[in-house]
FISEPA-96204 format. One record per atom (N, C-alpha, C): x, y, z; residue in three letters; atom name; residue number from 1. Coordinates in steps of 0.02 Angstrom, whole numbers. Example, Ala and Ser with C-alpha at 12.3 -4.5 7.8 and 13.67 -1.06 7.14 Angstrom:
<nodes>
<node u="660" v="-284" w="390" aa="ALA" at="N" i="1"/>
<node u="615" v="-225" w="390" aa="ALA" at="CA" i="1"/>
<node u="660" v="-165" w="390" aa="ALA" at="C" i="1"/>
<node u="642" v="-112" w="354" aa="SER" at="N" i="2"/>
<node u="684" v="-53" w="357" aa="SER" at="CA" i="2"/>
<node u="645" v="2" w="394" aa="SER" at="C" i="2"/>
</nodes>
This chain:
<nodes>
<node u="4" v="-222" w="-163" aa="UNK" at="N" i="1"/>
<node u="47" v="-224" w="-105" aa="UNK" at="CA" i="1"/>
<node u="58" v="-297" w="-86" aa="UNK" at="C" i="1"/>
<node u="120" v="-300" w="-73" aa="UNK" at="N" i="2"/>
<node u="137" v="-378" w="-46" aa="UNK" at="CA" i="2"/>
<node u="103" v="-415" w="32" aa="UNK" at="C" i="2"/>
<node u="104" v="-461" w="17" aa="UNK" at="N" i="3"/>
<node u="87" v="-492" w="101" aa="UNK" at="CA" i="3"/>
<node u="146" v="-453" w="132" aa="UNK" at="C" i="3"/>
<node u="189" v="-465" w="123" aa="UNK" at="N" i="4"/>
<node u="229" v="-431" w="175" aa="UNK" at="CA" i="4"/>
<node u="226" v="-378" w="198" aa="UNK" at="C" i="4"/>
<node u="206" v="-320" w="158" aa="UNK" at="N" i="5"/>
<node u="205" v="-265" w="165" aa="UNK" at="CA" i="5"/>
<node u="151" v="-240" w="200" aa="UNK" at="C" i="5"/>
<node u="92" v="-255" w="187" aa="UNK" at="N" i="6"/>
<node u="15" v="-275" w="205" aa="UNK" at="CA" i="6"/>
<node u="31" v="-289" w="292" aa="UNK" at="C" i="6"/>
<node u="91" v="-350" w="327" aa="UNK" at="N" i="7"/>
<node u="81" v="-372" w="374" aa="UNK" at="CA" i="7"/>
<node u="114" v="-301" w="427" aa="UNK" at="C" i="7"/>
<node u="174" v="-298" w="385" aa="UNK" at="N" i="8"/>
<node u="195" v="-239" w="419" aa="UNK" at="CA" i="8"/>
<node u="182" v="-165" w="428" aa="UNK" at="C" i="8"/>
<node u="129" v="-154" w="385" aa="UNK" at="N" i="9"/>
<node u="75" v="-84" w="411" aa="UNK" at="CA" i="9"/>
<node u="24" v="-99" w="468" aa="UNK" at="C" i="9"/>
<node u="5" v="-182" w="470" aa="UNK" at="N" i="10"/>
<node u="-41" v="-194" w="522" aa="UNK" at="CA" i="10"/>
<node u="-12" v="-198" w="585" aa="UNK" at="C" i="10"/>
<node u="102" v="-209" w="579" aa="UNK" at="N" i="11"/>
<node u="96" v="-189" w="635" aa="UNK" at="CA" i="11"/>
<node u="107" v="-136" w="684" aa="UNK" at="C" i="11"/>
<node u="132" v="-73" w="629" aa="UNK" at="N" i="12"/>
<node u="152" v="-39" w="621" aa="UNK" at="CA" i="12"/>
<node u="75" v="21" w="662" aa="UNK" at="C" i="12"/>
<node u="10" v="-16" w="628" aa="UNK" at="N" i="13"/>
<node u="-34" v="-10" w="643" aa="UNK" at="CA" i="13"/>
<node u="-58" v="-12" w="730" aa="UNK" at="C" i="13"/>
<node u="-49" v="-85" w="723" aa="UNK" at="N" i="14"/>
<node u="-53" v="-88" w="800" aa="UNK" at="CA" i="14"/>
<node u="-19" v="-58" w="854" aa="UNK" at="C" i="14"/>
<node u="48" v="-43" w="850" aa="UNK" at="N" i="15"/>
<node u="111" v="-7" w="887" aa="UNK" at="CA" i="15"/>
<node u="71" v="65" w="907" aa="UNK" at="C" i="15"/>
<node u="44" v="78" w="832" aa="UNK" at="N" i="16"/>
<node u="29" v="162" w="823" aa="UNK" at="CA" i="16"/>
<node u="-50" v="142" w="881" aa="UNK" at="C" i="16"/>
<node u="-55" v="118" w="890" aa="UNK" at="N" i="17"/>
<node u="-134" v="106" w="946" aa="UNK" at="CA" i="17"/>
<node u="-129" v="99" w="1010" aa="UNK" at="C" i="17"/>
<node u="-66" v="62" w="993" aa="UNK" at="N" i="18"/>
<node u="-61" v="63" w="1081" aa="UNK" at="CA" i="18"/>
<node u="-17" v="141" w="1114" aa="UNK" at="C" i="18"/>
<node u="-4" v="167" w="1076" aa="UNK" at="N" i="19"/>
<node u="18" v="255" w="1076" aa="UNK" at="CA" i="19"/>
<node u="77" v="245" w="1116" aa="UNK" at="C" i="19"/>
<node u="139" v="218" w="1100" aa="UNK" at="N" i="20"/>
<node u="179" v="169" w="1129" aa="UNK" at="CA" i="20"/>
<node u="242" v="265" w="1155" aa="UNK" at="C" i="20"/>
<node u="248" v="270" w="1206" aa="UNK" at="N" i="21"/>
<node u="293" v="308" w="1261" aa="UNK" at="CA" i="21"/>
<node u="378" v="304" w="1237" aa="UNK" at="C" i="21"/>
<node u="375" v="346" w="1181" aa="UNK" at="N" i="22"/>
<node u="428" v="351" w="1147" aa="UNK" at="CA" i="22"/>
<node u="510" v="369" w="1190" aa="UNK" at="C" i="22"/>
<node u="480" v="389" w="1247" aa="UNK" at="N" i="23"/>
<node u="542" v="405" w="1289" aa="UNK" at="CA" i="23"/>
<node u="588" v="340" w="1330" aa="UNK" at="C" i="23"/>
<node u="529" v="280" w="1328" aa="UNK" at="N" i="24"/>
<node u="559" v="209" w="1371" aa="UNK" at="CA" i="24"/>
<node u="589" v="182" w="1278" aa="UNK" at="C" i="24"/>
<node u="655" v="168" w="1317" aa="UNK" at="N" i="25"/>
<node u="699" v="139" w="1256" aa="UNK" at="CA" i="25"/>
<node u="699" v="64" w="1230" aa="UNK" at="C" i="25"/>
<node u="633" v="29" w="1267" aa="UNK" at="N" i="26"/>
<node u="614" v="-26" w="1246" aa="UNK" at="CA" i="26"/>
<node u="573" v="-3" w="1196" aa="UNK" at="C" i="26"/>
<node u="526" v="58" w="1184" aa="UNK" at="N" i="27"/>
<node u="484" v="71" w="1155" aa="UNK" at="CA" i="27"/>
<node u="500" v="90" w="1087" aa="UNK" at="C" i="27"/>
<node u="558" v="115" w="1099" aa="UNK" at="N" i="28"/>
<node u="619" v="158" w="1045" aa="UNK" at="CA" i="28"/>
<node u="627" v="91" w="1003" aa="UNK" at="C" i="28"/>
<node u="638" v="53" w="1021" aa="UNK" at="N" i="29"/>
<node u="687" v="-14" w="989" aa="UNK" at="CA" i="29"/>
<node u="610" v="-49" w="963" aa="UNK" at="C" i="29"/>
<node u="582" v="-53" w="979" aa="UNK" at="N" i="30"/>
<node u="510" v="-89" w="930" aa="UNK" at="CA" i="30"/>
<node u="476" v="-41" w="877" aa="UNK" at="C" i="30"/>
<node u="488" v="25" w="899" aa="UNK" at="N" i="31"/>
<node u="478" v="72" w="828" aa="UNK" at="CA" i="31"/>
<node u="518" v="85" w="772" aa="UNK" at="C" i="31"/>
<node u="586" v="72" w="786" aa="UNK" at="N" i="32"/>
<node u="632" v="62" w="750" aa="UNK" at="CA" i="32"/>
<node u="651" v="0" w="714" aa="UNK" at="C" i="32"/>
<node u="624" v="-41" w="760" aa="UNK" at="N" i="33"/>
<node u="604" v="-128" w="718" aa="UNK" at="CA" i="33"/>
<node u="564" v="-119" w="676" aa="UNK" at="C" i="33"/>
<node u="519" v="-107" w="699" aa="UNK" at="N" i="34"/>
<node u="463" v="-103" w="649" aa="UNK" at="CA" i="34"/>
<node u="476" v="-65" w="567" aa="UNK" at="C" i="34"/>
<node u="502" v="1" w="588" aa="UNK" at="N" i="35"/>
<node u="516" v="48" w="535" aa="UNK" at="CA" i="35"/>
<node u="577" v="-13" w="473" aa="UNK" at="C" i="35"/>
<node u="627" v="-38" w="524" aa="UNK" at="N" i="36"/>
<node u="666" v="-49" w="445" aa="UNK" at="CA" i="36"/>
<node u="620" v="-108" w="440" aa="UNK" at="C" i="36"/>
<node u="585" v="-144" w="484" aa="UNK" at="N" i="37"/>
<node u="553" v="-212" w="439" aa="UNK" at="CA" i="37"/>
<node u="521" v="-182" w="387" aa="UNK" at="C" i="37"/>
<node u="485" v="-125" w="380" aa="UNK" at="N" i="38"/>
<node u="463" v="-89" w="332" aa="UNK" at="CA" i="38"/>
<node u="500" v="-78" w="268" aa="UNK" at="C" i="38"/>
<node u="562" v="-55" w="298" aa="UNK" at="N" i="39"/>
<node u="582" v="-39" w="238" aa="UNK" at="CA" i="39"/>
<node u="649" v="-109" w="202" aa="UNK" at="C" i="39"/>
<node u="625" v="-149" w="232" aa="UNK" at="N" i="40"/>
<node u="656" v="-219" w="208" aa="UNK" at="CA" i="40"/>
<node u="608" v="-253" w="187" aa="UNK" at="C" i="40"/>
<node u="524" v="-243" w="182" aa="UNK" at="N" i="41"/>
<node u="479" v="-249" w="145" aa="UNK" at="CA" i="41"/>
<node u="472" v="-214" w="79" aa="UNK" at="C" i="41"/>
<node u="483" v="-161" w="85" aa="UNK" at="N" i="42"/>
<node u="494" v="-122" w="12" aa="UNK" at="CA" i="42"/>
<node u="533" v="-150" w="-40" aa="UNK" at="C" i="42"/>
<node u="630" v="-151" w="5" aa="UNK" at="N" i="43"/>
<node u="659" v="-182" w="-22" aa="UNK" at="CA" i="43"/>
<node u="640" v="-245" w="-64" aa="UNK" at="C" i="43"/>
<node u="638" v="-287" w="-31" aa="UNK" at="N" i="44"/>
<node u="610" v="-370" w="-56" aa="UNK" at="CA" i="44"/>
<node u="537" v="-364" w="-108" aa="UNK" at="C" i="44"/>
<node u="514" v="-311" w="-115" aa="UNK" at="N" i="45"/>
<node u="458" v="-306" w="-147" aa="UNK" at="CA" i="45"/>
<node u="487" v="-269" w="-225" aa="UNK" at="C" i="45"/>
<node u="552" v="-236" w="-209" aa="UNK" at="N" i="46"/>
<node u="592" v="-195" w="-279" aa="UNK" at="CA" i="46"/>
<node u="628" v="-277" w="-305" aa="UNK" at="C" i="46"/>
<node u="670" v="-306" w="-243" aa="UNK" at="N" i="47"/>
<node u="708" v="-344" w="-277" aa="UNK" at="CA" i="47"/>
<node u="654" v="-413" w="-305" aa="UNK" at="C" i="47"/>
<node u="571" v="-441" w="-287" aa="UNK" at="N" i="48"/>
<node u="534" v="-468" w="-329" aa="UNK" at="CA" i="48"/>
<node u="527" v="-430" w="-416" aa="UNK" at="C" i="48"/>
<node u="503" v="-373" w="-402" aa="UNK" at="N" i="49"/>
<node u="499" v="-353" w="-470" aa="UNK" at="CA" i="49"/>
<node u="542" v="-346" w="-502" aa="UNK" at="C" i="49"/>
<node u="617" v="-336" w="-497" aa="UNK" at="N" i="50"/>
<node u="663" v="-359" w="-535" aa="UNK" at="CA" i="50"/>
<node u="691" v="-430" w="-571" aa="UNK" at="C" i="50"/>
<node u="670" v="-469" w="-509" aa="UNK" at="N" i="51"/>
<node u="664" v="-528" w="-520" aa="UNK" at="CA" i="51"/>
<node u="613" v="-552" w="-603" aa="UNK" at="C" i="51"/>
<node u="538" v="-530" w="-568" aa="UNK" at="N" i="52"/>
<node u="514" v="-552" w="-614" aa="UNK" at="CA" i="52"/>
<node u="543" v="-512" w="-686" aa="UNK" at="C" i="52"/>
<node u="562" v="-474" w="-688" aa="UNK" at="N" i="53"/>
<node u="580" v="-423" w="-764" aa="UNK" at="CA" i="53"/>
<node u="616" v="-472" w="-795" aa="UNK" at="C" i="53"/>
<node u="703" v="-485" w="-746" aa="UNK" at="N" i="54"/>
<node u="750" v="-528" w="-773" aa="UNK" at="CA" i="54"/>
<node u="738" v="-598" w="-800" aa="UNK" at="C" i="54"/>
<node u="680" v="-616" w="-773" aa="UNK" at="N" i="55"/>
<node u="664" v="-696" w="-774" aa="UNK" at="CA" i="55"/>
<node u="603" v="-705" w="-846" aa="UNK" at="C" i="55"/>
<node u="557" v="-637" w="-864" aa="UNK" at="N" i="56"/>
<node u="541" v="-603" w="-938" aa="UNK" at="CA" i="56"/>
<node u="599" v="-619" w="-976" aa="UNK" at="C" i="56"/>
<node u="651" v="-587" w="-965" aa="UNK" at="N" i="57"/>
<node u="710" v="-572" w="-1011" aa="UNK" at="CA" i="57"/>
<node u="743" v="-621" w="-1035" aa="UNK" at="C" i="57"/>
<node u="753" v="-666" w="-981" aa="UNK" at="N" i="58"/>
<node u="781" v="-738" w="-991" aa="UNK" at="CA" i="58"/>
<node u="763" v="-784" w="-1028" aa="UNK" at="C" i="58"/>
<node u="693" v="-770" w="-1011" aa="UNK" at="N" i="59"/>
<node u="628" v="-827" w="-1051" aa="UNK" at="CA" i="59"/>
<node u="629" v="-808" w="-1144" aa="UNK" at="C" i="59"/>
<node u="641" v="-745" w="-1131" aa="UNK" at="N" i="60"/>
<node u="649" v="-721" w="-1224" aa="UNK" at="CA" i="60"/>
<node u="709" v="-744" w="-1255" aa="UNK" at="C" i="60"/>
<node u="772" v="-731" w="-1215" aa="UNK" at="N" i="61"/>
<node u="834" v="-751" w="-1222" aa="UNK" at="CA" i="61"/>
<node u="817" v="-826" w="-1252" aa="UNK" at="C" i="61"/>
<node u="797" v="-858" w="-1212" aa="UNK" at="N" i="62"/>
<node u="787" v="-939" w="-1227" aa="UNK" at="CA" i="62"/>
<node u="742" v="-935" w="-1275" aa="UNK" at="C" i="62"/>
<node u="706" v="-913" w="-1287" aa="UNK" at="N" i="63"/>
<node u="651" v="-930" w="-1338" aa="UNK" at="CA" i="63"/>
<node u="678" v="-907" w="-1422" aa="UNK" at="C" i="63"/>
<node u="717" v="-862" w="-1408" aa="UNK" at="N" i="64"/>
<node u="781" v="-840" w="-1473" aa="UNK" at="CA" i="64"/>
<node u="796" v="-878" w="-1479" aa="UNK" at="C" i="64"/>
<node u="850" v="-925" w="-1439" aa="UNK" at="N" i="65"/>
<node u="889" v="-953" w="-1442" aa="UNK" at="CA" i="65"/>
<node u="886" v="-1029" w="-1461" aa="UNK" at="C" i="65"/>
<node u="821" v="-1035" w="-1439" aa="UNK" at="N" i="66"/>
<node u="795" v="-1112" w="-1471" aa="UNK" at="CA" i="66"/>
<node u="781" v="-1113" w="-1563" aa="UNK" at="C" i="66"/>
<node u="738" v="-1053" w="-1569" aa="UNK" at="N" i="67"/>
<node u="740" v="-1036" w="-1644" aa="UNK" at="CA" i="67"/>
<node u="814" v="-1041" w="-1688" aa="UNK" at="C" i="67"/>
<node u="873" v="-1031" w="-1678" aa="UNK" at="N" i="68"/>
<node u="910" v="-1040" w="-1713" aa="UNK" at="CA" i="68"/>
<node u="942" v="-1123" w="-1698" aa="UNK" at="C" i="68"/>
</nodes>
């Protein structure tokens, strides 16, 4: 799991502790922060491992390509 991801269960964590009164719409709007920071952690954690795949791929590409 990423730091990032890691930070945002802890706060996701903490929110869930303070048993936050889902009906005040300040409360609404920090659970809903929270949720897509989550899932903009995921994201960024798919688009690293793609990263690293393409940047594998590249490195072979070049390493072909010096051979000839």
């Amino acid at each position: 799991m990423s730091n990032l991801s890691e930070r945002t269960n802890y706060l996701k964590g903490l929110a869930d502790g303070l048993q936050l009164n889902t009906e005040k719409s300040s409360n609404r709007v920090l659970l809903e922060a929270l949720d897509l920071l989550a899932e903009m952690a995921e994201e960024i954690e798919k688009l690293r491992a793609d990263h690293d795949e393409l940047s594998d791929f590249v490195d072979a590409v070049d390493e072909d390509l010096s051979l000839l």
